[in-house]
Structure formats: C-alpha cells, structure tokens
DSSP file (Angstrom, degrees, kcal/mol; ACC not computed):
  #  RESIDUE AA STRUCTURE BP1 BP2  ACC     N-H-->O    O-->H-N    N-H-->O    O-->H-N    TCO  KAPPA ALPHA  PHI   PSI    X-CA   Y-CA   Z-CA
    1    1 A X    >>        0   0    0      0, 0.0     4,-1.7     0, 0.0     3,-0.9   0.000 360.0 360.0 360.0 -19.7    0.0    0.0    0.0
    2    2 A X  H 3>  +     0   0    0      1,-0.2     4,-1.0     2,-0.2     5,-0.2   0.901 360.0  54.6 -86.4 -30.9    2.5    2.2    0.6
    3    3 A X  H 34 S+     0   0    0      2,-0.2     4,-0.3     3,-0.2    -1,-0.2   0.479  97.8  58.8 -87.7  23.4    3.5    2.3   -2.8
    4    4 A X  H <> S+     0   0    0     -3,-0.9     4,-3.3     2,-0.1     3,-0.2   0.865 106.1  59.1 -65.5 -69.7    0.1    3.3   -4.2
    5    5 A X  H  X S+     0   0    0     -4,-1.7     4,-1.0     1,-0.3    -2,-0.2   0.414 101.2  50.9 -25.6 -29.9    0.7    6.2   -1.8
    6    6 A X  H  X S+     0   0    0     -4,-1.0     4,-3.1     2,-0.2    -1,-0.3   0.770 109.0  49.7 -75.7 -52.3    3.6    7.2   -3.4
    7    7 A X  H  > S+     0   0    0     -4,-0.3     4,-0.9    -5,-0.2    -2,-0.3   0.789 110.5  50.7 -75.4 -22.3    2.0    7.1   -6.7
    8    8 A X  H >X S+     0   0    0     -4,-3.3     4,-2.9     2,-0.2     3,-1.9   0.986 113.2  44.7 -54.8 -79.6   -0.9    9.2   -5.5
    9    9 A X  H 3X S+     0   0    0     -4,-1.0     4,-2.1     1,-0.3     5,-0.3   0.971 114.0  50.4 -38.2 -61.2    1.4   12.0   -3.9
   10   10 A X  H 3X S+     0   0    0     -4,-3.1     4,-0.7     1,-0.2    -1,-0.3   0.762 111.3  46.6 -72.2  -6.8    3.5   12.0   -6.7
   11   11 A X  H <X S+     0   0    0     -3,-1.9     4,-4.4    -4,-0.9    -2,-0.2   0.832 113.7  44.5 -43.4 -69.1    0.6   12.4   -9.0
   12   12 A X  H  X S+     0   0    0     -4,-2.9     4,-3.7     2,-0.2     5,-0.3   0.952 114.2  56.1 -61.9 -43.4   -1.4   15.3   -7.1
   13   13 A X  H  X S+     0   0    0     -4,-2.1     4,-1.1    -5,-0.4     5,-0.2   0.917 107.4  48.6 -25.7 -75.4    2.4   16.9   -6.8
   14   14 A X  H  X S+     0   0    0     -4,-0.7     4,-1.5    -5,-0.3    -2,-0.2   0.782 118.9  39.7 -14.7 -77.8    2.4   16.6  -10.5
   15   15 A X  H  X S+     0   0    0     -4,-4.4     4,-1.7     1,-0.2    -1,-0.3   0.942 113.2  49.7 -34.7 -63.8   -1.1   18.3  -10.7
   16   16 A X  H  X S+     0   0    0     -4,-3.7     4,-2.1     1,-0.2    -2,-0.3   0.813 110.2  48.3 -74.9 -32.6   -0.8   20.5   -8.5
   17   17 A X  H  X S+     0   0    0     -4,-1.1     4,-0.9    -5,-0.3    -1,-0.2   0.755 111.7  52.9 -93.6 -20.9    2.6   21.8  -10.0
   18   18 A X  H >X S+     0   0    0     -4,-1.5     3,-1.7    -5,-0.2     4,-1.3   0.974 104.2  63.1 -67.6 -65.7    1.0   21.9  -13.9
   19   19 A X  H 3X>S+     0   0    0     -4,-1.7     4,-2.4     1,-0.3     5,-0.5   0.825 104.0  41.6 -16.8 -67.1   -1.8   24.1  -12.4
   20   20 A X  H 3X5S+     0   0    0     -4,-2.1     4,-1.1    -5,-0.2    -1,-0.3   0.841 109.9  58.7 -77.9 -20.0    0.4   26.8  -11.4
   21   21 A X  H <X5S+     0   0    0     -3,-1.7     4,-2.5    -4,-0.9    -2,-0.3   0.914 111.4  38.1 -37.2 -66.7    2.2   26.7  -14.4
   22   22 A X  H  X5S+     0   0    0     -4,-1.3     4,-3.3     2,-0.2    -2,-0.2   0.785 114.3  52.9 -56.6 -37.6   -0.6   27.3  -16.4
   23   23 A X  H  X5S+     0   0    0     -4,-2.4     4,-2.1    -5,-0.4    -2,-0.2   0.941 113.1  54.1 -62.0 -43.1   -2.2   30.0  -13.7
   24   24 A X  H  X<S+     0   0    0     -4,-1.1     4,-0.6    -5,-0.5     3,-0.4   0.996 117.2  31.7 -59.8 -63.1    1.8   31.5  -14.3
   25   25 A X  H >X S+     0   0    0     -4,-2.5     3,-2.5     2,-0.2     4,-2.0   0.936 108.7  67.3 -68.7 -24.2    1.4   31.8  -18.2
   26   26 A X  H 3< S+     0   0    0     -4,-3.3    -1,-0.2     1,-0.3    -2,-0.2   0.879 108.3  42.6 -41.2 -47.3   -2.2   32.5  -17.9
   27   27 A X  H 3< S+     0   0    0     -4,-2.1    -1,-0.3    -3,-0.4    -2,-0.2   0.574 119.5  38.7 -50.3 -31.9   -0.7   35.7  -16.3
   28   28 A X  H << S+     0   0    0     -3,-2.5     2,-0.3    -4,-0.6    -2,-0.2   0.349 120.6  28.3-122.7 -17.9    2.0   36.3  -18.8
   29   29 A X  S  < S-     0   0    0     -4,-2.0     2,-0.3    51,-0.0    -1,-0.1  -0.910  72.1-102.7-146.9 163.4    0.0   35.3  -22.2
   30   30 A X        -     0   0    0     -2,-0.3     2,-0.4    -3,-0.1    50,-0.1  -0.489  36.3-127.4 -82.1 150.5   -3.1   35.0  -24.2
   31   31 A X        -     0   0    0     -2,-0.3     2,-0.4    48,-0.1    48,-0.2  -0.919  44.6-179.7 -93.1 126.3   -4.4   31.4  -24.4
   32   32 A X        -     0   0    0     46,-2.3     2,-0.4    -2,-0.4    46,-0.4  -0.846  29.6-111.4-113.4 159.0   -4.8   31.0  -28.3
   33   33 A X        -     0   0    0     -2,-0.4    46,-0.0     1,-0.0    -2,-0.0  -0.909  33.4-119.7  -2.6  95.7   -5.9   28.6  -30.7
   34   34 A X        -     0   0    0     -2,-0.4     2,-0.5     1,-0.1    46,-0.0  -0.233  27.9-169.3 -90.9 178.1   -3.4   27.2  -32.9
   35   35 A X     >  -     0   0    0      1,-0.1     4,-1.1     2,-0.1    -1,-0.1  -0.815  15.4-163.5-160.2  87.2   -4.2   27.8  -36.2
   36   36 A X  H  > S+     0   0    0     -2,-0.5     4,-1.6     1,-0.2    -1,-0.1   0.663  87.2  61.9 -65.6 -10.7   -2.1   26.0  -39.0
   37   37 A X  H  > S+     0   0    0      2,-0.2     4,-2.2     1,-0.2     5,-0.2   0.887 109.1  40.5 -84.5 -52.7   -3.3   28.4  -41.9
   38   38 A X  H  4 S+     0   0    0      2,-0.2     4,-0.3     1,-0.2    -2,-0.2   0.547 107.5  57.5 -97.7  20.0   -1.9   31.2  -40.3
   39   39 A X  H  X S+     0   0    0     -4,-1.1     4,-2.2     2,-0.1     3,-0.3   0.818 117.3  40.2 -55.6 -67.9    1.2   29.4  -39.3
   40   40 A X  H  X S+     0   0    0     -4,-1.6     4,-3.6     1,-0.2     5,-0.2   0.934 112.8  52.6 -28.2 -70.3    1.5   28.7  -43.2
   41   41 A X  H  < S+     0   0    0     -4,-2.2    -1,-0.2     1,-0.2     5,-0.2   0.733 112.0  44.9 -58.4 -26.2    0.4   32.0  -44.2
   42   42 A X  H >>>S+     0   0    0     -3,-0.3     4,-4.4    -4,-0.3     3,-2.7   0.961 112.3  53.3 -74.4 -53.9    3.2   33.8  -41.7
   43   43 A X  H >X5S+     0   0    0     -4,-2.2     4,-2.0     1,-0.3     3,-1.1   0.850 110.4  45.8 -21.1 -83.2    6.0   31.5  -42.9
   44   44 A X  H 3<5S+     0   0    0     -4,-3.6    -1,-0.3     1,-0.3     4,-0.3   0.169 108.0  53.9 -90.8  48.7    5.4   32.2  -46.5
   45   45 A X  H <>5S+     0   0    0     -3,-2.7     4,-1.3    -5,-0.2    -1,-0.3   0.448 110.2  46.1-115.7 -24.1    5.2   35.6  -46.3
   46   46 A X  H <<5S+     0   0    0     -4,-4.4    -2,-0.2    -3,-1.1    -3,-0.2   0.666 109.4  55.7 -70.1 -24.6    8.5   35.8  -44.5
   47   47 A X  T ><XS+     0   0    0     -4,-2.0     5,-1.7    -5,-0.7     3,-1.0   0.977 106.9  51.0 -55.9 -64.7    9.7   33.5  -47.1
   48   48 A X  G >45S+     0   0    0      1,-0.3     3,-1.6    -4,-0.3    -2,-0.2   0.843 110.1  53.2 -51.1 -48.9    8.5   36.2  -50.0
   49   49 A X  G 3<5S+     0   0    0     -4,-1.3    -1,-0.3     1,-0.3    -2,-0.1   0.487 112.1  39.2 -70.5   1.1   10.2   38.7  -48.2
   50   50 A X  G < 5S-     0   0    0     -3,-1.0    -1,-0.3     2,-0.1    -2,-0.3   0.058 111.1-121.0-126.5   2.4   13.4   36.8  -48.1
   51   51 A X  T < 5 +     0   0    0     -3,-1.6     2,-0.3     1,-0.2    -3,-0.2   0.658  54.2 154.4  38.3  36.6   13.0   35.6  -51.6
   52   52 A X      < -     0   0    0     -5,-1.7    -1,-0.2    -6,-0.1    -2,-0.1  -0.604  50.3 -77.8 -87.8 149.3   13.1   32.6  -51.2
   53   53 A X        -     0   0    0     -2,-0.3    -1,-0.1     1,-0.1     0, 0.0   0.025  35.1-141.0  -8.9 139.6   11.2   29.7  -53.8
   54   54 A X  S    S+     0   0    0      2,-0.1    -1,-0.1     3,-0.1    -6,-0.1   0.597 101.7  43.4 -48.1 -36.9    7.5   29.3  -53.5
   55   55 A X  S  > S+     0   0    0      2,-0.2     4,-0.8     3,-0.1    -2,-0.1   0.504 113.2  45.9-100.9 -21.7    7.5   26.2  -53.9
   56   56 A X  H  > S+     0   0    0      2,-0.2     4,-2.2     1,-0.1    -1,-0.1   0.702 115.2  55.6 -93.2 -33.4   10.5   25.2  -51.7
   57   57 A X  H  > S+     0   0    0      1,-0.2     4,-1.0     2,-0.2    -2,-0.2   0.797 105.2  49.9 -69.9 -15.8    8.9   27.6  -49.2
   58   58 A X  H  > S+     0   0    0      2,-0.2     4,-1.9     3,-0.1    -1,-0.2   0.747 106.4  53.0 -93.3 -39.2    5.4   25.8  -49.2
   59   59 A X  H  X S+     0   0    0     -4,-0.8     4,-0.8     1,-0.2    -2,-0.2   0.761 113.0  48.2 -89.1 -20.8    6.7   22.5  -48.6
   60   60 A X  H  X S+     0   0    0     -4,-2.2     4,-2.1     2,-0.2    -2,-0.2   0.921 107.1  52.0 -83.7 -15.3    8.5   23.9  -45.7
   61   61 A X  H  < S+     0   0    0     -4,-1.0     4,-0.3     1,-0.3    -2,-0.2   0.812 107.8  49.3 -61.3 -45.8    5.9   25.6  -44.2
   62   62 A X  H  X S+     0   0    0     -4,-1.9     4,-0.7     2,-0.2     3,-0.3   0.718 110.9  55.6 -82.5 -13.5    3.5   22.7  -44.2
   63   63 A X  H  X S+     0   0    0     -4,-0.8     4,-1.6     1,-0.2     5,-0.4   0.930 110.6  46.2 -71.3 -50.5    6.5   20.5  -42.5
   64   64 A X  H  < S+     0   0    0     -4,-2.1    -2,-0.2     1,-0.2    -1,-0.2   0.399 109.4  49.1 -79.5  13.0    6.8   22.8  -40.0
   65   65 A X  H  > S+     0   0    0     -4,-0.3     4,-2.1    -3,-0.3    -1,-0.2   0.383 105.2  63.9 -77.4 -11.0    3.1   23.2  -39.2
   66   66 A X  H  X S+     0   0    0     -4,-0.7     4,-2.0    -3,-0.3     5,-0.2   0.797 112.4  32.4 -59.8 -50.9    2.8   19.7  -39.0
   67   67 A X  H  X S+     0   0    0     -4,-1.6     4,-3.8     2,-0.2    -1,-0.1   0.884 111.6  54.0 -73.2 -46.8    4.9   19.5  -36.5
   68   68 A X  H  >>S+     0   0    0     -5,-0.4     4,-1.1     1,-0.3     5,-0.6   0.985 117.7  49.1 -62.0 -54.2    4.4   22.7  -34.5
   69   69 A X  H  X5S+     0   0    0     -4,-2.1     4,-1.7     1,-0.2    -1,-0.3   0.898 106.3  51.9 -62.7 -25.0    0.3   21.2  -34.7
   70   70 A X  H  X5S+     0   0    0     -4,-2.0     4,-1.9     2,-0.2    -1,-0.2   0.931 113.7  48.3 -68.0 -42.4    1.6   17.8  -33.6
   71   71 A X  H ><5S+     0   0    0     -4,-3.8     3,-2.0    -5,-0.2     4,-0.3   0.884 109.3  48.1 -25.0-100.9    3.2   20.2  -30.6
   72   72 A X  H ><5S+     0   0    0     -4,-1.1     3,-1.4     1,-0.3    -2,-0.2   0.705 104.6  68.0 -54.2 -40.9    0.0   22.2  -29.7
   73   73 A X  H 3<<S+     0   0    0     -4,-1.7    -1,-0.3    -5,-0.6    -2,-0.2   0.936  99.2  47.2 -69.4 -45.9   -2.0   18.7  -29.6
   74   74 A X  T << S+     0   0    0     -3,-2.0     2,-0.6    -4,-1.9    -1,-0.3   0.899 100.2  83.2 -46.4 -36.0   -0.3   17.7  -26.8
   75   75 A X    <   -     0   0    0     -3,-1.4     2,-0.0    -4,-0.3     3,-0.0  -0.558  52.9-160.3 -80.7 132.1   -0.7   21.1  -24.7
   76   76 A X  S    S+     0   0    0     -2,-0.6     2,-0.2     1,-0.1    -1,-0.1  -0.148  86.2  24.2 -59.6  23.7   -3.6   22.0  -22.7
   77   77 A X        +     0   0    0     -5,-0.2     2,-0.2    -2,-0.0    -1,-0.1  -0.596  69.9 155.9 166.7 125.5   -2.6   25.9  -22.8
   78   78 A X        -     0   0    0    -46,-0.4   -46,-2.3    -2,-0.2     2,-0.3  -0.848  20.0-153.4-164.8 160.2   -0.3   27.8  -25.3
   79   79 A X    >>  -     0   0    0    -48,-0.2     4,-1.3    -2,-0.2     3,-0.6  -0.755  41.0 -89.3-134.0-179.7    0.1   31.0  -26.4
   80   80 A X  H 3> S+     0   0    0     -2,-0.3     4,-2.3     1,-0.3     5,-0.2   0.817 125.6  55.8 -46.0 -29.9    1.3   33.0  -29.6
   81   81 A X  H 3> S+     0   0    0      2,-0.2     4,-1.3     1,-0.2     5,-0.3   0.963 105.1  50.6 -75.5 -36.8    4.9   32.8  -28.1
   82   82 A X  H <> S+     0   0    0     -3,-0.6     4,-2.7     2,-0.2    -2,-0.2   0.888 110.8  46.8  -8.4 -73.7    4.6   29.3  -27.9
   83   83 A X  H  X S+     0   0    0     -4,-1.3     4,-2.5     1,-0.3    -1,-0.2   0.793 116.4  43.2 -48.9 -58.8    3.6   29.2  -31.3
   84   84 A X  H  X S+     0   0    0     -4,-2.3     4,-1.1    -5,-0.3    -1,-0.3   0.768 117.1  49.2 -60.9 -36.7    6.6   31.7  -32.5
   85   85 A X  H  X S+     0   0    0     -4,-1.3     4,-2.9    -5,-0.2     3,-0.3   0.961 112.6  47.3 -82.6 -51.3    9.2   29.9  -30.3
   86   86 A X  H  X S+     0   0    0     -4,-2.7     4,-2.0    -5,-0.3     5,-0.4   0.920 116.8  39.9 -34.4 -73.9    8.3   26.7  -31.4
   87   87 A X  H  < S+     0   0    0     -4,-2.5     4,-0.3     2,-0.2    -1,-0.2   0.630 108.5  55.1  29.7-106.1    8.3   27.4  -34.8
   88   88 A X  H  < S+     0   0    0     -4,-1.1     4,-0.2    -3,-0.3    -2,-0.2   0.696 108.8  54.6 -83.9 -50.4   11.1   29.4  -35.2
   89   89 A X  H >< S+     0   0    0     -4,-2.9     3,-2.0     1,-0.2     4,-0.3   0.927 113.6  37.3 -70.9 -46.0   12.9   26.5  -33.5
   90   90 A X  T >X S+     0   0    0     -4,-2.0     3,-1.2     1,-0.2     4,-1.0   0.805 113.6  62.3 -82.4 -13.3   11.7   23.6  -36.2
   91   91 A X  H 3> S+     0   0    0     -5,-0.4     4,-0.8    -4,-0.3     8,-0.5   0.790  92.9  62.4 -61.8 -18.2   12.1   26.4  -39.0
   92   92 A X  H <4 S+     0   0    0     -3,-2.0    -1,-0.2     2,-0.2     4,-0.2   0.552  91.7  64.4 -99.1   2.5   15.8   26.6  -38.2
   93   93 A X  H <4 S+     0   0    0     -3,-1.2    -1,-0.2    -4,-0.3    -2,-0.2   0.830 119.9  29.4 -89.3 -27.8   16.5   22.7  -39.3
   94   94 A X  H  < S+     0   0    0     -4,-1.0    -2,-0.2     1,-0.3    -1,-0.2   0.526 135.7  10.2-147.5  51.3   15.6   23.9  -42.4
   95   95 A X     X  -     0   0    0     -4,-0.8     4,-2.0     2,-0.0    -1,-0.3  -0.349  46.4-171.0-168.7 122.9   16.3   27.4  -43.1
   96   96 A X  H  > S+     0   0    0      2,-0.2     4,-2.2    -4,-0.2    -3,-0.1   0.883  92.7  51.7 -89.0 -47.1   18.6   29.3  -40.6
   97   97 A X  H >> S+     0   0    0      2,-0.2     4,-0.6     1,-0.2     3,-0.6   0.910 107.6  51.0 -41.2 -95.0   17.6   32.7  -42.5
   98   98 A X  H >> S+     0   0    0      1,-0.3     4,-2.1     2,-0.2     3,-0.8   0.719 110.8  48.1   7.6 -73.5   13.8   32.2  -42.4
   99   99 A X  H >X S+     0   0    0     -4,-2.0     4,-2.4    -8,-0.5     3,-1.6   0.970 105.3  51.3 -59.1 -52.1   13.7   31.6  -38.8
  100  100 A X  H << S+     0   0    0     -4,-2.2     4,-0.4    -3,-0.6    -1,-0.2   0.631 117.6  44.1 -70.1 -12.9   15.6   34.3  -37.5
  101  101 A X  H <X S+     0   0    0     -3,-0.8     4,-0.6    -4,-0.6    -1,-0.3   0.764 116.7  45.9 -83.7 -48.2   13.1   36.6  -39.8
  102  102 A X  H X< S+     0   0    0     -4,-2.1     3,-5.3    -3,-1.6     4,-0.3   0.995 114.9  49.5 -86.2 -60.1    9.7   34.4  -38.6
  103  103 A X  T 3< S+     0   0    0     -4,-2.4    -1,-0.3     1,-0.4     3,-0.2   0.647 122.0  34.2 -57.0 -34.5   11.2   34.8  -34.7
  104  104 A X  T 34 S+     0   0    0     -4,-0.4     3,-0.5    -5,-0.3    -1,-0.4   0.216  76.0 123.5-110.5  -8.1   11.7   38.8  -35.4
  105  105 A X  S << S+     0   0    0     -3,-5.3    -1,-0.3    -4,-0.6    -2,-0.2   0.738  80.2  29.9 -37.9 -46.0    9.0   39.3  -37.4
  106  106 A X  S    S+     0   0    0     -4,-0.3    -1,-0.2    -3,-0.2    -2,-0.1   0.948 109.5  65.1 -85.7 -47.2    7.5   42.2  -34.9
  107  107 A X  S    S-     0   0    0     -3,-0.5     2,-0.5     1,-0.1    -3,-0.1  -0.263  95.2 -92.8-124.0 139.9   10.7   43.9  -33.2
  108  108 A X              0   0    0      1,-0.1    -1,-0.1    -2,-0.1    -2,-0.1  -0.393 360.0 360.0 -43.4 106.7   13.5   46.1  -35.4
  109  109 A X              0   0    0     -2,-0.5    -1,-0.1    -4,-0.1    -4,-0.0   0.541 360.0 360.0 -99.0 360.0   16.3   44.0  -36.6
C-alpha cells in the first residue's frame, strides 16, 4: 500500500505543480488557438520577403506546421509565443535565414 501512496502523492504533486504553471502563463499570455493556416500563411510571407522559392517555401511551411500542430496537440494551454518559439525553432533545421526573420517578425532588426 505504501506504494500506491507514493503514486498518489506523486501524481497530485504533478497536478498541482501543472496548475500553477498554467495559472503563471495564464498571467504572462493569451491562451490562443493554434491555427495551421496562419502558421503557413506567416511563414510564406516571410519567405516572400526573403526571396526565397515558393514552392520550396510551401513544402517547408507545411513540414513545419505539421509539427508545431503535432506540438500544440499535446498542450492544454499555449500562447502565440509558444507558437513563434516553437516554430522558429523547427524552421531553423531547415532554413537558418527564415527563422531568425519568422522569430523577429514584430521587433526592429
């Protein structure tokens, strides 16, 4: 029995410790929707501005929203920085250029 007990405590721990996590970004962020069309749509219009291929840009776009939604389906809470960090991050495996453009998109470079 005692290790049932264990697994209990260390469960509700577990709980308890997601809970404020989420209460923490709740604080800090929007809770969004992700939203793979305008994932796409940011991508290749940072692509277009970087002049990169359409076509090469489209097939990355949809690799990396494939992922970044396989991402968001696991979380219960995420929020456009999520979404930008995320990204940004599988965007750099295959164009280093691209990401560092998607990540900066808002702020003066």
């Amino acid at each position: 029995m005692k290790i049932k007990e264990k697994v209990k405590t260390a469960y509700r721990r577990a709980e308890a410790k997601k809970q404020a996590t989420e209460k923490q970004m709740r604080k800090g962020g929007k809770k969004v929707k992700f939203s793979r069309k305008k994932l796409v749509d940011e991508i290749m219009f940072e692509a277009k501005v970087l002049g990169r291929h359409m076509g090469s840009a489209m097939i990355i776009a949809e690799e990396v929203a494939d992922e970044v939604e396989d991402w968001a389906n696991k979380r219960a809470f995420i929020t456009e920085e999520d979404i930008t960090r995320v990204a940004s991050k599988k965007l750099e495996k295959y164009d280093k250029d691209l990401a560092y453009i998607y990540k900066n998109r808002d702020t003066i470079i």
